[in-house]
Every structure is written in C-alpha cells, then in structure tokens.
N, C-alpha and C positions, 0 to 999 in steps of 0.2 A: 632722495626722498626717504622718509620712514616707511617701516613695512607697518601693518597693522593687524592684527590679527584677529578673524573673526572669530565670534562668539556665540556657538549653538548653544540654545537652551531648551532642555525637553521636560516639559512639566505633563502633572495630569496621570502618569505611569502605572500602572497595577500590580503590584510582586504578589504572586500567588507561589507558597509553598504546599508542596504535599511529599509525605512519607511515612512506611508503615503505617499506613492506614490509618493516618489522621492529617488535619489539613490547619494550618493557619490563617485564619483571615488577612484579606489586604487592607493594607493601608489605605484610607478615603481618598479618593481623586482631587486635587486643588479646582478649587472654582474656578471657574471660567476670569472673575476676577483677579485672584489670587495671582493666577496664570499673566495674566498682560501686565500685572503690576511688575512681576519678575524679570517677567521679559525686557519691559520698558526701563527698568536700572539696569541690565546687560548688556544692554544692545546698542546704548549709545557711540559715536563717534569709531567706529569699529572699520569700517572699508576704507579702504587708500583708492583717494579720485585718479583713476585714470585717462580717464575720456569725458569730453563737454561735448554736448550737440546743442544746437540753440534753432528754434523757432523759425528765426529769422536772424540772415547771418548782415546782411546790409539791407537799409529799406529807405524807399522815399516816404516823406510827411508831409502833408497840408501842412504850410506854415503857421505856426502857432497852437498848433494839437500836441498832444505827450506823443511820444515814439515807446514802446512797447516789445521789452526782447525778455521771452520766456529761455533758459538755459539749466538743460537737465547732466545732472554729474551723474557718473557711472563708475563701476570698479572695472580692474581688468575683468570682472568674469559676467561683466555686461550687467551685476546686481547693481539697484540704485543706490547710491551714496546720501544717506540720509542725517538729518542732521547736524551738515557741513555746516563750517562759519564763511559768510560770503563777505569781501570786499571787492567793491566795484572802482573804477579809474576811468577819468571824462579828459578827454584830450579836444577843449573848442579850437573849431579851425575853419578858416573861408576856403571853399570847397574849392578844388583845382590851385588852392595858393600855395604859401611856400610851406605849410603843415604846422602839427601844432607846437605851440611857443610855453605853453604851461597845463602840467598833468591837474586833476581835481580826487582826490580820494576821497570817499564818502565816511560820512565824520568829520573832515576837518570841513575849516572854515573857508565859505567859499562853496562848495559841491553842493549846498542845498539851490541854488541858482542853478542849476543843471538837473539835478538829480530830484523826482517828485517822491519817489518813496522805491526801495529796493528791500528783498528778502534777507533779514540778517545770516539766514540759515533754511539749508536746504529741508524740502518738504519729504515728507513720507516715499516719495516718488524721487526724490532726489534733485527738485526742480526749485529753480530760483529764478523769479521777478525782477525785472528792473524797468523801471517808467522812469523816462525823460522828459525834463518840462518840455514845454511849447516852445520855441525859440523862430527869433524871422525870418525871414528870405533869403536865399544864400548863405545858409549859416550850417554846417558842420559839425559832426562831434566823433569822435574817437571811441570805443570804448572795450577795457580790456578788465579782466576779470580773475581771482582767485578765489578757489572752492576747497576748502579745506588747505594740504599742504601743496596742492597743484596750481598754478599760478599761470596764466598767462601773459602778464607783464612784470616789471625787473623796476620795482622803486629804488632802487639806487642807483640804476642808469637810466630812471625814468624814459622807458621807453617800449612798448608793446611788442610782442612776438605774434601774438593772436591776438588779432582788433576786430570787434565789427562797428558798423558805420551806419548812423541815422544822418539823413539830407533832408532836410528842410525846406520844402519849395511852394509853387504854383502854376496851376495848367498854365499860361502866358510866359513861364520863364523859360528862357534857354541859358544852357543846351540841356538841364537837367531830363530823362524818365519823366514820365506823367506820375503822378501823385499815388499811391498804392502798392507802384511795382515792388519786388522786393528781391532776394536773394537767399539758397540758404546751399549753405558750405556743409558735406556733410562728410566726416564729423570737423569740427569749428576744431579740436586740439586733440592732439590725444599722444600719449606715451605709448612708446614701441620701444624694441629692442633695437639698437644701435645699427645701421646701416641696412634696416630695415624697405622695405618699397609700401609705400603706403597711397592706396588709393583713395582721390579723394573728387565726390561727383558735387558739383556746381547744377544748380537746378535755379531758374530766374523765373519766376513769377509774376502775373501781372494781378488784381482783384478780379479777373473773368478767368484766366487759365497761362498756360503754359505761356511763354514768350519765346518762339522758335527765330529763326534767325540771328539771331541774338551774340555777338560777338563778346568771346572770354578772352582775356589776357590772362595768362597763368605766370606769374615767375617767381622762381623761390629762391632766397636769397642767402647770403653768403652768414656764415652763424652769428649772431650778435647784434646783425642789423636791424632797420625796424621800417615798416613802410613811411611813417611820420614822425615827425619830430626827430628825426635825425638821417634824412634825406643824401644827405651830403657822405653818407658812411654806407647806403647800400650800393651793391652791387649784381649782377645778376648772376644765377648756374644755373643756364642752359632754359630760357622760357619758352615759350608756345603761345599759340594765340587760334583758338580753334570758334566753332558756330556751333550752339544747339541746335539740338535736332527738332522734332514734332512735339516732343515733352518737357521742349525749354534746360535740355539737360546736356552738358558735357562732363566726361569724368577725364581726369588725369589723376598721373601715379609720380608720389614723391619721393625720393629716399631720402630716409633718417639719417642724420651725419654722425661724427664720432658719439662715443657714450658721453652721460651727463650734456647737453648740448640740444640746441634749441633750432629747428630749422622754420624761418616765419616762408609763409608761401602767399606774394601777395596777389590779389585776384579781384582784376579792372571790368567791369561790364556795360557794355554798352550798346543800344540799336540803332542805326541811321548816324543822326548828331545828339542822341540825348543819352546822355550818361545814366546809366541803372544803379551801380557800385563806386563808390568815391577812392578806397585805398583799404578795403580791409584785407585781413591777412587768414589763414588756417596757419595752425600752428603745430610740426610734427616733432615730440618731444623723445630725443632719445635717452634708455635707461644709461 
C-alpha cells in the first residue's frame, strides 16, 4: 500500500516583532473563512485507511426491507479517513447453500438490483453508507468493501477476505435468528504488522439487548481463501468455537500471517437451531 502523508495547516498566526525600541505591526489574522477554504484544498485525501469497523458486521432483515451497514475507515493513528473513494461488492447467495456464484460491483451493470444507494466517499467522520435493497425469503448476500487504497476483496480473484452478511427472513422461517438480531465484528479489518496477534471481540445482538448464550464459531483461514465463492479452496488454522457471556460478547485473538498477506477470519453464529450469522469474515491484514 501507499504511504500518505499528512498535511498540517496553521492559519490565523500573529508575527509580532520588536527591537530597539520600536515595534512592527502584525500582519491581520485570515478570516475564519479564508482559513477553512485553505484548509479544505490541503487536506484532501491525505490518511492511508488502515482499519474499518462497521455498525453492523452480519444482520437478519424482514424480508423485503433495505439492510443497512454504516462502515467507518480509520488511519493507523485511529484519525478518521475522510474523503475516501468507496466501492462496494454484492455476492447473492441462498443462505447455507453452496455460496456465491457471481460478485456485483457498484457501477456496473447489474448492482443496482442489489444495491439502493451507497456513499461514493467517506464523510468528515470517515463513515460510509451502504443500503441493500429489499430482497425475499431466504435469500443472502455477501458484502465486501474498499475505502480508499485498503480493500477488503481481490476482483481479480473475485473473492472476499472481509465480508459482512445481510439474511433476509421471517419470524415463521427456520432455522434463521428472529428478525433484528445482528452481529458486529469488532474491528471488521484492519492492517497490522506481520505475525502480529490481533484481538478481535464478537458481540451478537438482538433489538432488546445482548444475546447471551449465543454460540461463535471462530475459524481463520489459510491465506488467500474466502468464506464464499470459493468454498472448495478454504481450509482451517486452528478454530474454536466459544458461548457469549451476559453482554452477548466473545473475544478471540488472530495472528497476522506473513507480510503483504490477507488473513480472512470466518465467524458462524448461532442460538438453539436458528442461525444469527451466515459466513462473514474479519479480515486481519498484514503490512
């Protein structure tokens, strides 16, 4: 990845001289205007994304409602990544089948049947929108994402490292979660240094609170693999399978594999017989 360099700007400043007993006035301070306009042509595109957290990392939907993932980019030094360029990536799939068969990039043709409207570009906050249309019963979708030069899925091996996952249902279907539940991975991706341990806490939700008992599959996979659309090529290193506690919350610790190198962590959730999470992934990226 590129380095990028940021860019302080100090407007506004006072130079006061004095000597032998005489004094030169300062120069007038820039307006309060002057000042943001400055700002606002320097400061563009200036932070390198290092970390995504998102809202919600898997969620169930009323059948036929938009599904709704806020996802906020970050630098290494935790400042927001403003002004990023987003593209978004829709993988439809029937849920528990054999995964998906074709990716959807926003822009081309085709992804507006999927996708109701998405942030071209990250906000002041570093935070970008994606609405899913409504889709039916049983029905699926994949979704992975790049925020400037940080990326979460590989179009050219069309296949995701970090997915999160909307599930389409209704109170009467099995085995899905009740309507609302949701998941959030936290952080959903993030760059480390190479053979790094990176913790990552799983916290399952339901629209009144926590969902305790609540069983996690954690297992992260061999480099290059992808929870979906290429099923036949992962592998596991070394999974677990643990129960939240009272706060709906389990954490586990990943390590980062060699440099440049993608490690996807996928992560199942489920209570009793109803599924809460379909196949999405965190994804721990190393430098």
């Amino acid at each position: 990845m590129s380095k990028r360099n940021v860019i302080l700007v100090a407007a506004g400043l006072t130079v006061a001289l004095a000597g032998c007993g005489t004094s030169q006035a300062a120069k007038p301070a820039a307006s309060p205007s002057q000042t943001m306009a400055k700002t606002a042509s320097t400061t563009t595109k200036t932070v390198q994304v290092a970390e995504l957290q998102t809202n919600k990392t898997a969620q169930m939907v009323e059948a036929g409602q938009q599904a709704t993932f806020v996802v906020t980019a970050a630098g290494s030094g935790g400042q927001p990544a403003a002004g990023q360029p987003v593209t978004v990536y829709i993988g439809p799939m029937v849920p528990l089948g054999a995964g998906v068969s074709q990716w959807y990039t926003t822009g081309a043709a085709g992804a507006s049947r999927y996708v109701s409207s998405y942030s071209k570009k990250t906000n002041s906050m570093g935070q970008a929108t994606i609405v899913l249309a409504g889709q039916p019963v049983k029905t699926m979708e994949m979704v992975g994402i790049k925020v400037g030069s940080f990326s979460t899925f590989s179009p050219s091996a069309m296949k995701g490292a970090g997915l999160m996952d909307a599930w389409w249902t209704t109170p009467s279907t099995s085995p899905t979660a009740p309507v609302g539940d949701y998941v959030v991975v936290k952080p959903f991706a993030k760059d480390v240094p190479a053979g790094t341990a990176q913790p990552l806490l799983v916290s399952v939700m339901s629209p009144s609170g926590p969902v305790s008992g609540a069983s996690v599959s954690v297992t992260p996979k061999t480099e290059g693999s992808s929870s979906m659309g290429s099923s036949s090529s992962m592998s596991s290193a070394g999974g677990t399978t643990m129960t939240t506690n009272s706060q709906g919350q389990v954490s586990y610790t990943a390590k980062a594999g060699s440099a440049m190198s993608a490690l996807p962590v996928r992560i199942v959730v489920s209570k009793g017989m109803g599924r809460i999470a379909g196949g999405m992934n965190a994804d721990v990226v190393s430098e």
